[in-house]
PDB file of N, CA, C and O in Angstrom:
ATOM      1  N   UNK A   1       0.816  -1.184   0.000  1.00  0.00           N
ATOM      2  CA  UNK A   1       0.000   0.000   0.000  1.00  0.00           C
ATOM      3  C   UNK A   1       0.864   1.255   0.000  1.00  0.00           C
ATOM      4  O   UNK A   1       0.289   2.298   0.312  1.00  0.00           O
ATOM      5  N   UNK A   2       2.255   1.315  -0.326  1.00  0.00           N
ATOM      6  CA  UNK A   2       3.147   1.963  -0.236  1.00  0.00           C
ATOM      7  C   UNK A   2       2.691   3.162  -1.386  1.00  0.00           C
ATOM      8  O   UNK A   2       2.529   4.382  -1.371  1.00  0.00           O
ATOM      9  N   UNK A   3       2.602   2.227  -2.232  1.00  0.00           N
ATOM     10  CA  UNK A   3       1.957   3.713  -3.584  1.00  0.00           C
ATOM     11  C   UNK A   3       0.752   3.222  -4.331  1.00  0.00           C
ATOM     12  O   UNK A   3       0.715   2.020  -4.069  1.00  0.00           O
ATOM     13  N   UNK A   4      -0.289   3.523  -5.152  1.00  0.00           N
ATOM     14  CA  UNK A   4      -0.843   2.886  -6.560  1.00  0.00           C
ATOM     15  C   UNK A   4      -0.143   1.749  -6.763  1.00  0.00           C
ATOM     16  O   UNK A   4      -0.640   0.640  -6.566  1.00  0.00           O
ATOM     17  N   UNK A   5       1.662   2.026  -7.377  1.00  0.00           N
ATOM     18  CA  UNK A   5       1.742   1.591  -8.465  1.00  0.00           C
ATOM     19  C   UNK A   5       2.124  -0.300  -7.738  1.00  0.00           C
ATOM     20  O   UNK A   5       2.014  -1.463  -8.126  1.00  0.00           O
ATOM     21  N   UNK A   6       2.552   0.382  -6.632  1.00  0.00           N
ATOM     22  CA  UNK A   6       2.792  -1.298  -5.950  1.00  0.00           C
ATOM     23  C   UNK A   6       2.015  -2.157  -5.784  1.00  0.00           C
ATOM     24  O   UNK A   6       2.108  -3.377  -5.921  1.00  0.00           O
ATOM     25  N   UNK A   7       0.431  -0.890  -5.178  1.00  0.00           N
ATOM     26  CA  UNK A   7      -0.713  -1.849  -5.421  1.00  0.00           C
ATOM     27  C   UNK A   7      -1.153  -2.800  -6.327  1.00  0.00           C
ATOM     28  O   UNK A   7      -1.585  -3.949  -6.249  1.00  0.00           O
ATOM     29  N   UNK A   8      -0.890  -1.890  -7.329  1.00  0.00           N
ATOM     30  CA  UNK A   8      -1.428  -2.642  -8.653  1.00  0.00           C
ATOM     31  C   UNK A   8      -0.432  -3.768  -8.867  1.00  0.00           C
ATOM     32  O   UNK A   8      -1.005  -4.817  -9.160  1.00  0.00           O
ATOM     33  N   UNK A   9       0.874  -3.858  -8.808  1.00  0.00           N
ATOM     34  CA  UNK A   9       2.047  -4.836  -8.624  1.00  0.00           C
ATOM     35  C   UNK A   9       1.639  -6.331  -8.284  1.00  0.00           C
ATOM     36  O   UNK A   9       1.709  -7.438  -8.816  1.00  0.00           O
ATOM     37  N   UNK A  10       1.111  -5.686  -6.951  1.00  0.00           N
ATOM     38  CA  UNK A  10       0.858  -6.924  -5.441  1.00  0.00           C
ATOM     39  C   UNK A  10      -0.256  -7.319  -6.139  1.00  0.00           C
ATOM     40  O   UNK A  10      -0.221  -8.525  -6.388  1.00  0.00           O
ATOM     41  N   UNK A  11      -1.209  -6.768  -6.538  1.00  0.00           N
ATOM     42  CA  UNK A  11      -2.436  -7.990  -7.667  1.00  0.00           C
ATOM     43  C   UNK A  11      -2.383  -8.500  -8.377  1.00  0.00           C
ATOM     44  O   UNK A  11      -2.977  -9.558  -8.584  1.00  0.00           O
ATOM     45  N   UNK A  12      -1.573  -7.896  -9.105  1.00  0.00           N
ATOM     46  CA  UNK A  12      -0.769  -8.983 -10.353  1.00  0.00           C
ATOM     47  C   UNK A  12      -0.010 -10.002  -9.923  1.00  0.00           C
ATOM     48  O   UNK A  12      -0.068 -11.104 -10.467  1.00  0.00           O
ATOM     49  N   UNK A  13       0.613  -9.801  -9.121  1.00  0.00           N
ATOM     50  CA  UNK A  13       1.336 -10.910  -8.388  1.00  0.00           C
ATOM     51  C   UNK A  13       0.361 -12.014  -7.894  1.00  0.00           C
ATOM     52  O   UNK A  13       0.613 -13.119  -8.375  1.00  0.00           O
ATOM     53  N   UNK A  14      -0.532 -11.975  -7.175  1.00  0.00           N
ATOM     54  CA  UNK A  14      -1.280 -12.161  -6.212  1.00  0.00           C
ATOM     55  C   UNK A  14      -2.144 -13.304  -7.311  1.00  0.00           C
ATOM     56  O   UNK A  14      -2.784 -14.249  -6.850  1.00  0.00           O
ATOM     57  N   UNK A  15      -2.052 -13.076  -8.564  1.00  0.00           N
ATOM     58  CA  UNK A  15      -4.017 -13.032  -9.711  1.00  0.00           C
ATOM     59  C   UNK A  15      -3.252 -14.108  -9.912  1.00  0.00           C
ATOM     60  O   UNK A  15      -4.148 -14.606 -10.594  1.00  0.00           O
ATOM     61  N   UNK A  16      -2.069 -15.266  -9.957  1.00  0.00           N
ATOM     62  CA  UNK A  16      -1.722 -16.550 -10.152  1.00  0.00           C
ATOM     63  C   UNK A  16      -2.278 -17.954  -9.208  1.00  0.00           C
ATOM     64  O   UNK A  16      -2.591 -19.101  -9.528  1.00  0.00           O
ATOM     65  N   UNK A  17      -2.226 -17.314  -8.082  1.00  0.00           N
ATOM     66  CA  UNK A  17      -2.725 -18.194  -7.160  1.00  0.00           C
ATOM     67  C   UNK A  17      -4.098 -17.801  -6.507  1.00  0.00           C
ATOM     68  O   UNK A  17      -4.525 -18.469  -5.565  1.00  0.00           O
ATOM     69  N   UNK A  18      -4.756 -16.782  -6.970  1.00  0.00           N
ATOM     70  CA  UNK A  18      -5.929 -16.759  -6.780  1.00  0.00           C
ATOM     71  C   UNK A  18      -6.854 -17.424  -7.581  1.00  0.00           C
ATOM     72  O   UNK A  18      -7.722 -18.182  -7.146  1.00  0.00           O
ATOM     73  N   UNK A  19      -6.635 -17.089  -8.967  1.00  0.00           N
ATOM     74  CA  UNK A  19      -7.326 -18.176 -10.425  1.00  0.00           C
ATOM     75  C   UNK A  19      -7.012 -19.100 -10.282  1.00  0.00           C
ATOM     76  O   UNK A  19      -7.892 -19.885 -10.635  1.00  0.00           O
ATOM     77  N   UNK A  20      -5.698 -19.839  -9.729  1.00  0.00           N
ATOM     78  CA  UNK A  20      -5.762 -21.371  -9.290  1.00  0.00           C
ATOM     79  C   UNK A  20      -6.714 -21.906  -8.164  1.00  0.00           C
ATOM     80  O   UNK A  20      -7.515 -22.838  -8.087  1.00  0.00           O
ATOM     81  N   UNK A  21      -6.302 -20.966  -7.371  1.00  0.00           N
ATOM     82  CA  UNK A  21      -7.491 -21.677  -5.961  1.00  0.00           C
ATOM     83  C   UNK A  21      -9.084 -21.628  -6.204  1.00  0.00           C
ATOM     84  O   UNK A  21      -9.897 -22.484  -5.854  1.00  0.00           O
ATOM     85  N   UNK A  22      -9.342 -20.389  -6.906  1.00  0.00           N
ATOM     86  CA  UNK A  22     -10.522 -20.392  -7.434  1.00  0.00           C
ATOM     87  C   UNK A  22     -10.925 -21.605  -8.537  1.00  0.00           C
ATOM     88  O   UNK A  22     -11.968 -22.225  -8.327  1.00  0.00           O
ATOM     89  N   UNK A  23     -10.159 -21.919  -9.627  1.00  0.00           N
ATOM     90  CA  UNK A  23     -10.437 -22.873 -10.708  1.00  0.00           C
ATOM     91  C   UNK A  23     -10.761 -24.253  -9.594  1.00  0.00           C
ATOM     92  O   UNK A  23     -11.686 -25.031  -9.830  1.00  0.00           O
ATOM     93  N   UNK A  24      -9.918 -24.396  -8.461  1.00  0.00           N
ATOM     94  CA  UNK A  24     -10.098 -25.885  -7.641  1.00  0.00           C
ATOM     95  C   UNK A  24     -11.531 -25.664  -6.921  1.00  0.00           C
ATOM     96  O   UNK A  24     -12.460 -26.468  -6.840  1.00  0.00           O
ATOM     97  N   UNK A  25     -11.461 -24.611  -6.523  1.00  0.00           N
ATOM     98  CA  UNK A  25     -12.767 -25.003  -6.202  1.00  0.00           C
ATOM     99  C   UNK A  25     -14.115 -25.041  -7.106  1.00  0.00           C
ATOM    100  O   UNK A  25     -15.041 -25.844  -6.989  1.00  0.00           O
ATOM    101  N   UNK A  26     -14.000 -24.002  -8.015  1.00  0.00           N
ATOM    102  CA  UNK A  26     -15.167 -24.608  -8.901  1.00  0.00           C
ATOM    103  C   UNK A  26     -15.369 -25.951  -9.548  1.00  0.00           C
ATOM    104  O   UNK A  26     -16.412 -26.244 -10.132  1.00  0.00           O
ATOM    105  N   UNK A  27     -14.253 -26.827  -9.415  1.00  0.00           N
ATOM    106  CA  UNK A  27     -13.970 -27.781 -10.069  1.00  0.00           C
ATOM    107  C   UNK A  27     -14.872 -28.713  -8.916  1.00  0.00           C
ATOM    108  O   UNK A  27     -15.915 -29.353  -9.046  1.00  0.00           O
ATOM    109  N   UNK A  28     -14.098 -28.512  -7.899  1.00  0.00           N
ATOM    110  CA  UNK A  28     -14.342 -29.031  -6.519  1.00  0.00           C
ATOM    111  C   UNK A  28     -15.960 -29.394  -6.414  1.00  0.00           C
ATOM    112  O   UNK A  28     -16.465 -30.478  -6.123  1.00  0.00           O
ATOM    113  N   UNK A  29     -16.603 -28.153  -6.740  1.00  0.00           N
ATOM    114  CA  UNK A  29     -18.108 -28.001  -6.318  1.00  0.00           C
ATOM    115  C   UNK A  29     -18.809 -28.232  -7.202  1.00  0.00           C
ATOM    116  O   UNK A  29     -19.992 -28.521  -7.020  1.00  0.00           O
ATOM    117  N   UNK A  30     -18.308 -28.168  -8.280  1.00  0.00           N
ATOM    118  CA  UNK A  30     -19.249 -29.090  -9.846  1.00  0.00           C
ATOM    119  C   UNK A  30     -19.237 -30.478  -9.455  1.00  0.00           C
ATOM    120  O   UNK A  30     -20.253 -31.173  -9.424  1.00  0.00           O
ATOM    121  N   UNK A  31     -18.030 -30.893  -9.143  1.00  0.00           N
ATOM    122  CA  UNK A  31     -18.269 -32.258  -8.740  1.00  0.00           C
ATOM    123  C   UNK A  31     -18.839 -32.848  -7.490  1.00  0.00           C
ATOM    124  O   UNK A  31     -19.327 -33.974  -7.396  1.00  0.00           O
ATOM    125  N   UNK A  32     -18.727 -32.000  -6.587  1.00  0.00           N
ATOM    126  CA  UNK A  32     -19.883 -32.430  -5.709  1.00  0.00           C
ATOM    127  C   UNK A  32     -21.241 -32.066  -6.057  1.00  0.00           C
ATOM    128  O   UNK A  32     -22.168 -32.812  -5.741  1.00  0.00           O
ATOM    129  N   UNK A  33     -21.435 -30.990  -6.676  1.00  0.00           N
ATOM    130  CA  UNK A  33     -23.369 -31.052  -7.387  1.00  0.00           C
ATOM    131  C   UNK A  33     -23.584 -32.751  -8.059  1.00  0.00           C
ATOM    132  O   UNK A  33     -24.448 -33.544  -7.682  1.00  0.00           O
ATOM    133  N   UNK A  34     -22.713 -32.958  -8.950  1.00  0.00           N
ATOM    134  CA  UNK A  34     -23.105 -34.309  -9.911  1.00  0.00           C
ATOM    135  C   UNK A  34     -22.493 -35.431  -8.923  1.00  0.00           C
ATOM    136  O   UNK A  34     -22.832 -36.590  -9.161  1.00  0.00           O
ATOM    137  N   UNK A  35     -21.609 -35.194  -7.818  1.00  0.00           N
ATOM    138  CA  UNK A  35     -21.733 -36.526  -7.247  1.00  0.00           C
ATOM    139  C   UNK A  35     -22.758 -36.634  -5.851  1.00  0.00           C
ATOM    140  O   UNK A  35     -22.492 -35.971  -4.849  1.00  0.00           O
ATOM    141  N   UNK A  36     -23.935 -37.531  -5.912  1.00  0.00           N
ATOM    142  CA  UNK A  36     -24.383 -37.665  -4.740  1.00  0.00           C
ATOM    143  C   UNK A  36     -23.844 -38.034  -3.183  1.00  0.00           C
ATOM    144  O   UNK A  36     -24.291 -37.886  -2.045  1.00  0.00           O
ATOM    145  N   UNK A  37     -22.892 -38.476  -3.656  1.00  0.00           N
ATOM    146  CA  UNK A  37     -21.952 -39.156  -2.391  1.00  0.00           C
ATOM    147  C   UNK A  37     -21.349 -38.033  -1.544  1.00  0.00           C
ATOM    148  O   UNK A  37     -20.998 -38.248  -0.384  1.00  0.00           O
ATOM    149  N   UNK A  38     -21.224 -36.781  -2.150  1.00  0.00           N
ATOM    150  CA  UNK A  38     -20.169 -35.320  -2.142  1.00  0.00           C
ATOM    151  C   UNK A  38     -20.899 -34.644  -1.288  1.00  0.00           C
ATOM    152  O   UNK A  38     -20.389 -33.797  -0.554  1.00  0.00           O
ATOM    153  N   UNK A  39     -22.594 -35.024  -1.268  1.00  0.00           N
ATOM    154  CA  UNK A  39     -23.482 -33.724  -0.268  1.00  0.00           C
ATOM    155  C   UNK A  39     -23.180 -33.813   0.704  1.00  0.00           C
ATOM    156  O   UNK A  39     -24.039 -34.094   1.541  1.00  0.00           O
ATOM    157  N   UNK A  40     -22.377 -33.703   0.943  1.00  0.00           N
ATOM    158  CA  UNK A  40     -22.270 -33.619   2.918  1.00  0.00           C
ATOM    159  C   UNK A  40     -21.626 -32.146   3.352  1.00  0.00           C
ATOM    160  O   UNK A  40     -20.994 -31.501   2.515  1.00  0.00           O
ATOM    161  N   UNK A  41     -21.764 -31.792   4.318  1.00  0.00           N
ATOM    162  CA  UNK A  41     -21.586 -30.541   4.994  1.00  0.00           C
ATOM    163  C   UNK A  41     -19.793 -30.687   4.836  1.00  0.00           C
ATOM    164  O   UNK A  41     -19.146 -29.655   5.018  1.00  0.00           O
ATOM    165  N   UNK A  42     -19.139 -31.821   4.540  1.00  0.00           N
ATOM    166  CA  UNK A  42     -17.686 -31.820   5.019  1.00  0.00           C
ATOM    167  C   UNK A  42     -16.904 -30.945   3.254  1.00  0.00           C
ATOM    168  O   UNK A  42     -15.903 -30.258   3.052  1.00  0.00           O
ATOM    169  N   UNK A  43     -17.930 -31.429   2.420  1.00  0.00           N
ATOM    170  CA  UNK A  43     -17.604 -30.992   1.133  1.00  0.00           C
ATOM    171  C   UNK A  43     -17.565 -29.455   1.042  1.00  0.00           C
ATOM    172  O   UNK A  43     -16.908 -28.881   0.174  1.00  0.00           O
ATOM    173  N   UNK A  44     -18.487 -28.641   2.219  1.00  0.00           N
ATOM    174  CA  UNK A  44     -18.115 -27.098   1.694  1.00  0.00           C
ATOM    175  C   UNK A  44     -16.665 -26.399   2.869  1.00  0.00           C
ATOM    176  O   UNK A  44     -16.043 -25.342   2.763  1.00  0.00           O
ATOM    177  N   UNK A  45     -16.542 -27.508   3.908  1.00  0.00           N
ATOM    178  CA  UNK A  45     -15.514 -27.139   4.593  1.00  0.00           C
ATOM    179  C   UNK A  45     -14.209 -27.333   3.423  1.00  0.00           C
ATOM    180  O   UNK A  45     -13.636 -26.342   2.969  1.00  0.00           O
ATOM    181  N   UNK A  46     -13.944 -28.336   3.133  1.00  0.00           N
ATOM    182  CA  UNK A  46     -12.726 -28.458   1.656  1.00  0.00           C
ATOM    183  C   UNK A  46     -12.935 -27.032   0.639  1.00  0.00           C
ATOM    184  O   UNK A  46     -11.993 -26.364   0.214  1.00  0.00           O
ATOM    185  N   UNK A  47     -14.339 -26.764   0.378  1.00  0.00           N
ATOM    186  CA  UNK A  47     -14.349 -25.910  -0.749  1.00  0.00           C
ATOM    187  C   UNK A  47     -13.610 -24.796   0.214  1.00  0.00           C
ATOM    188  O   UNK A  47     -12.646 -24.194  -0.259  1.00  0.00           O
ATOM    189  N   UNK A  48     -14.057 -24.505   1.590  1.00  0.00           N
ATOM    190  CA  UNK A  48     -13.749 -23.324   2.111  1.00  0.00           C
ATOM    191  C   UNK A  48     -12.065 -23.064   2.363  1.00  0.00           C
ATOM    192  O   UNK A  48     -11.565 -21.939   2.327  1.00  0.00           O
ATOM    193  N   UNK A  49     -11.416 -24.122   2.583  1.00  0.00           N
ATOM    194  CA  UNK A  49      -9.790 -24.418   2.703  1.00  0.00           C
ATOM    195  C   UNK A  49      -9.295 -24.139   1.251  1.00  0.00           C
ATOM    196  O   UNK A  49      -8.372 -23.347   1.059  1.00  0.00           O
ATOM    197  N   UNK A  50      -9.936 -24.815   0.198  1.00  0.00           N
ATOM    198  CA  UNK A  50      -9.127 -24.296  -0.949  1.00  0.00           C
ATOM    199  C   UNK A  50      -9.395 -23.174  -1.292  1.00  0.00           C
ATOM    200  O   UNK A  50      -8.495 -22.635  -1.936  1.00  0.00           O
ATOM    201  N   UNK A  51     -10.735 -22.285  -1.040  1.00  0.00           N
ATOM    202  CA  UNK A  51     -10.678 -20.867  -1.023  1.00  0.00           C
ATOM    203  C   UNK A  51      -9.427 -19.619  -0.150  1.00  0.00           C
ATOM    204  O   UNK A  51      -8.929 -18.608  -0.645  1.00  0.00           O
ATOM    205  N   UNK A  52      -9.287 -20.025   0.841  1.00  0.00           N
ATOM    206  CA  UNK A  52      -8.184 -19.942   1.843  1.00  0.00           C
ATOM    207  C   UNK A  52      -7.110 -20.270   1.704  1.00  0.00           C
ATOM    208  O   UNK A  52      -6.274 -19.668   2.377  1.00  0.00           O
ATOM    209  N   UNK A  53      -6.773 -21.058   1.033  1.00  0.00           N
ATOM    210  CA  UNK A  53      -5.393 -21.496   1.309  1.00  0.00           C
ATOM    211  C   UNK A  53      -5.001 -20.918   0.037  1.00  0.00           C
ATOM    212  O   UNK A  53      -3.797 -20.687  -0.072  1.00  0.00           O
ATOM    213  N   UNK A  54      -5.684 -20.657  -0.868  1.00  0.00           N
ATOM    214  CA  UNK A  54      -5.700 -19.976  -1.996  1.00  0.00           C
ATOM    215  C   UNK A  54      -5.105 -18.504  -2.220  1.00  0.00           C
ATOM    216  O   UNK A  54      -4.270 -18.094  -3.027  1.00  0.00           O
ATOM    217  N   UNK A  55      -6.133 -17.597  -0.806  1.00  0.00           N
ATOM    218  CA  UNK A  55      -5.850 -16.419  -0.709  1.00  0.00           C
ATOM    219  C   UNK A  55      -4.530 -16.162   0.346  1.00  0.00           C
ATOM    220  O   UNK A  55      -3.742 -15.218   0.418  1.00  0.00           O
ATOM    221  N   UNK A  56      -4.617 -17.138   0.953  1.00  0.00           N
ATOM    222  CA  UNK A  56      -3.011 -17.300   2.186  1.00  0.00           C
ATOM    223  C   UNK A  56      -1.537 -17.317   0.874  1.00  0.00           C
ATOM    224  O   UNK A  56      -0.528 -16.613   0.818  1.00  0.00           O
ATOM    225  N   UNK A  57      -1.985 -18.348   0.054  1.00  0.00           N
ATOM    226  CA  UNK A  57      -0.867 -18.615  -0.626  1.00  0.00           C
ATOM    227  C   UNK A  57      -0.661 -16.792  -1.801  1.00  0.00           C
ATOM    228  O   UNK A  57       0.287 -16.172  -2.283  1.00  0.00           O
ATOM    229  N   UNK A  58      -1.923 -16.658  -1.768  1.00  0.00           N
ATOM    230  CA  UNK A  58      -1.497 -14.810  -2.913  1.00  0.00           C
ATOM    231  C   UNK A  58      -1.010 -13.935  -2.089  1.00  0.00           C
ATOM    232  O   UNK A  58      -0.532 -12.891  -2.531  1.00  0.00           O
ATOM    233  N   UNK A  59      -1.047 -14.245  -0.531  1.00  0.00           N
ATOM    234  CA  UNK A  59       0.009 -12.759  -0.163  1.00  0.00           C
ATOM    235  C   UNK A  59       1.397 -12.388  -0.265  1.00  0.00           C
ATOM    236  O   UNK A  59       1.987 -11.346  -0.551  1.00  0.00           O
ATOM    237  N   UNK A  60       1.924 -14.190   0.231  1.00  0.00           N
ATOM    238  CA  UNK A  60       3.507 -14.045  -0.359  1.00  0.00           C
ATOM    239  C   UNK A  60       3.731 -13.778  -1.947  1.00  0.00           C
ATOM    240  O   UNK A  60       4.624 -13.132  -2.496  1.00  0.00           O
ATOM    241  N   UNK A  61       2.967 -14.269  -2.338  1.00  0.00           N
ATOM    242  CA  UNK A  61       2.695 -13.806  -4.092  1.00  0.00           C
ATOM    243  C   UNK A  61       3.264 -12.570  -4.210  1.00  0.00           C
ATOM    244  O   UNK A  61       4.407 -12.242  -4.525  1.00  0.00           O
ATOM    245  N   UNK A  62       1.866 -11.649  -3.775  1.00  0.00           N
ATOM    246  CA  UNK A  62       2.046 -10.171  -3.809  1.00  0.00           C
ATOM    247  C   UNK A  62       3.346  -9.688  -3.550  1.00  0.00           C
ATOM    248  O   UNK A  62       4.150  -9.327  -4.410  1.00  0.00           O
ATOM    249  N   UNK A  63       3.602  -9.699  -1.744  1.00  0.00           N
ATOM    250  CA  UNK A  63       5.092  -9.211  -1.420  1.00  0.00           C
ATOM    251  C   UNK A  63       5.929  -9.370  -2.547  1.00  0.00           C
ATOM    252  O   UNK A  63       6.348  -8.446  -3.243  1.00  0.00           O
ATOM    253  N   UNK A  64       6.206 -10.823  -2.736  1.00  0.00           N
ATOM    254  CA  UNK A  64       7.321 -10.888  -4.015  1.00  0.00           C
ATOM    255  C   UNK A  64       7.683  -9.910  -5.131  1.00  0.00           C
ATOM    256  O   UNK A  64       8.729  -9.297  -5.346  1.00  0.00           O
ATOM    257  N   UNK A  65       6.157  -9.950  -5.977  1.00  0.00           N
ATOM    258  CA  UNK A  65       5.511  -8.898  -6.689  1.00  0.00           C
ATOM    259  C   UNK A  65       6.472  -7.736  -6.578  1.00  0.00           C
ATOM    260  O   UNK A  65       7.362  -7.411  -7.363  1.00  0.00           O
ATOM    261  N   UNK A  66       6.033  -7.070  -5.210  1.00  0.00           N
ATOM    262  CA  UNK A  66       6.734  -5.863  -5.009  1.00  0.00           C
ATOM    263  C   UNK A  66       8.194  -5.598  -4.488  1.00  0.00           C
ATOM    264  O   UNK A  66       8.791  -4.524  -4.408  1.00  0.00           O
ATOM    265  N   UNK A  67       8.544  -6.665  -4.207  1.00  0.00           N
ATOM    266  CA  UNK A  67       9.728  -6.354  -3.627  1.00  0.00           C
ATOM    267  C   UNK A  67      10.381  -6.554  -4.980  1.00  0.00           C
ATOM    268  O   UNK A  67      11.303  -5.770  -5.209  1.00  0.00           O
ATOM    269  N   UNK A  68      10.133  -7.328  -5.806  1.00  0.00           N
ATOM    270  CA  UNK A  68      10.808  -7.423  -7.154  1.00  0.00           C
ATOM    271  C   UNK A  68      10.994  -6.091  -8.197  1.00  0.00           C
ATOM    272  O   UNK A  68      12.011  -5.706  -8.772  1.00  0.00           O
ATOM    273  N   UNK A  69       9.657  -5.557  -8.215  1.00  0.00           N
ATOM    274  CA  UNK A  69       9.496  -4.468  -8.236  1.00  0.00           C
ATOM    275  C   UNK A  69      10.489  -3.606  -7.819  1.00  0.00           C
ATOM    276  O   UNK A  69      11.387  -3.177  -8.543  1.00  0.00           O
ATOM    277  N   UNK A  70      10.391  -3.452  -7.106  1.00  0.00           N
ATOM    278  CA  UNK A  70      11.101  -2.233  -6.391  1.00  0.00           C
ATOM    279  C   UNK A  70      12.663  -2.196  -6.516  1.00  0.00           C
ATOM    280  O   UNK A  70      13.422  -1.290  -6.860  1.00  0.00           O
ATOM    281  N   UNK A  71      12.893  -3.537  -6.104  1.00  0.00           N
ATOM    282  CA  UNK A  71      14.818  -4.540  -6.553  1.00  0.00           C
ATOM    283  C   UNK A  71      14.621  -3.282  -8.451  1.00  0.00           C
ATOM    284  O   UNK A  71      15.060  -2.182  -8.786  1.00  0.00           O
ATOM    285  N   UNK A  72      14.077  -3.936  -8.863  1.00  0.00           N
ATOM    286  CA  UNK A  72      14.550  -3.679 -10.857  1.00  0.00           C
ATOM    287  C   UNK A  72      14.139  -1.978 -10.851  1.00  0.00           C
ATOM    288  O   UNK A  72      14.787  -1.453 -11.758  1.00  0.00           O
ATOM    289  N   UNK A  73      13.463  -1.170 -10.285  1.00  0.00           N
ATOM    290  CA  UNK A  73      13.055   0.190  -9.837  1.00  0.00           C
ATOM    291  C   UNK A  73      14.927   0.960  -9.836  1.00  0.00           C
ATOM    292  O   UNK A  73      15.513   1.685 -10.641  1.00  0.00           O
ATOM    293  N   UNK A  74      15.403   0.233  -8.296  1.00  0.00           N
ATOM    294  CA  UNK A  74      16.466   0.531  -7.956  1.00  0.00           C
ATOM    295  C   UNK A  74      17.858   0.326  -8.572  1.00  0.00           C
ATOM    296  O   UNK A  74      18.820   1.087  -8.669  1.00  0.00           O
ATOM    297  N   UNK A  75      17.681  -0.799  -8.915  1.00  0.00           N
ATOM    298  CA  UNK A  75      19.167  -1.430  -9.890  1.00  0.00           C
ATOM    299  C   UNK A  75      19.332  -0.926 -11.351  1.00  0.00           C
ATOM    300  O   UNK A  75      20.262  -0.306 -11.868  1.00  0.00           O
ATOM    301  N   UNK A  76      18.167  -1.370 -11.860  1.00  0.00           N
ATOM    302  CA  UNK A  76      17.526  -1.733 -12.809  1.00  0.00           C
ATOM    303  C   UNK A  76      17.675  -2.588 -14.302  1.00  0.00           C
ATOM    304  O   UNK A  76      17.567  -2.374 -15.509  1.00  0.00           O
ATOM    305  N   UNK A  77      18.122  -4.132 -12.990  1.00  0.00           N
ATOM    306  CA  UNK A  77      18.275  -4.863 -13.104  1.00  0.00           C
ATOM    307  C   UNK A  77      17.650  -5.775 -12.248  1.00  0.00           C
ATOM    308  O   UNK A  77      17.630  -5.474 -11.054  1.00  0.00           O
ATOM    309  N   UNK A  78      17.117  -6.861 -12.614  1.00  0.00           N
ATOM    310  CA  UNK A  78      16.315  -7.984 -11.752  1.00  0.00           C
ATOM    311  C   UNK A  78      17.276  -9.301 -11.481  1.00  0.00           C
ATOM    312  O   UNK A  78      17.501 -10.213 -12.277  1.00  0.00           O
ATOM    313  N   UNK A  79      17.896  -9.114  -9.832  1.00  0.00           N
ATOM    314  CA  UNK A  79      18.993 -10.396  -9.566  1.00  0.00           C
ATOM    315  C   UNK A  79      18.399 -11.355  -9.442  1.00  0.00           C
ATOM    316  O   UNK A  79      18.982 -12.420  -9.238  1.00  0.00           O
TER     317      UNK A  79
END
């Protein structure tokens, strides 16, 4: 939150492992609609972990994002 431009950085960073965690769970929950065996209350706790673990895994994302950023800003060069 340092400026805009990092912001915008840290989402881009971030939009790899969010469209993954998101794609698992839609995947996740299509297949529990068509499987009867899947209705159980334990199936939206999983959906809710891969939603989560999803957004846990985009923050180090982000940081990276920006600290990379900022490294090629300063050098301007990316080590």
């Amino acid at each position: 939150m340092s400026s805009d431009e990092a912001w915008r950085t840290g989402h881009r960073g971030a939009l790899r492992p969010t469209l993954v965690s998101a794609a698992i769970t839609v995947l996740w929950c299509a297949a529990c609609i068509i499987t009867p065996a899947l209705h159980t209350p334990v199936t939206v706790v999983v959906a809710s972990v891969f939603l989560v673990g999803g957004a846990l895994l985009s923050i180090p994302a982000a940081h990276r994002a920006v600290r990379r950023a900022a490294l090629l800003d300063r050098t301007g060069h990316e080590d």
